[in-house]
N, C-alpha and C positions, 0 to 999 in steps of 0.2 A: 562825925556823922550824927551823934546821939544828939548833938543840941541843936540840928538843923529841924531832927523831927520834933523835937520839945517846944522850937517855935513857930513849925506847923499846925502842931494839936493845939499850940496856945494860941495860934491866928482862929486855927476853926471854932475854940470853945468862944472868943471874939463874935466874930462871925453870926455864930449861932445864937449869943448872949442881947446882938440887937435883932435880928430876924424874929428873935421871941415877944420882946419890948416892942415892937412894930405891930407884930399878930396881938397883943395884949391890945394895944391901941385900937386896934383895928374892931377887935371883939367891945370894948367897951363905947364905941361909938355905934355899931349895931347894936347894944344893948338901951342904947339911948332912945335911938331910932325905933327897936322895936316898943318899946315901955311907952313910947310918944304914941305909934301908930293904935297899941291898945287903947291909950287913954281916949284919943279922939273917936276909935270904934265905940267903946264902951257909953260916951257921952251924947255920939248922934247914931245909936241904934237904929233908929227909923229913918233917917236922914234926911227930916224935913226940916232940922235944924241950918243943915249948910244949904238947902235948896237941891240935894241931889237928888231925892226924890219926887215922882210927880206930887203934885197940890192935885186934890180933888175941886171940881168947883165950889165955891161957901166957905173954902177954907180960911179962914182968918189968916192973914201974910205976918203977924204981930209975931215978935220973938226972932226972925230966920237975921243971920248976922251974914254980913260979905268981908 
């Protein structure tokens, strides 16, 4: 009986040893994502750089990228 449970617990520490490597993955691909989503905030603050926000008339269209 003893070794049936020793290769339960050794299935679960298994188990649980890729669930963690999956969640690591998981966390450092949102950490990617978010480092991106700041850089692109931090860069078009006003966001007339991407066109997201309104142009006033007069405004010079020079610099906006697509």
């Amino acid at each position: 009986m003893m070794g049936c449970d020793m290769t339960t617990g050794e299935d679960r520490r298994i188990v649980i040893a890729k669930d963690m490597a999956s969640l690591q993955g998981e966390v450092e691909d949102l950490r990617k994502l978010v480092n991106t989503l700041l850089t692109i905030i931090m860069e078009e603050a006003d966001g007339v750089q991407s066109g997201a926000a309104p142009v006033h008339a007069g405004t010079p269209r020079a610099g906006i990228s697509m």
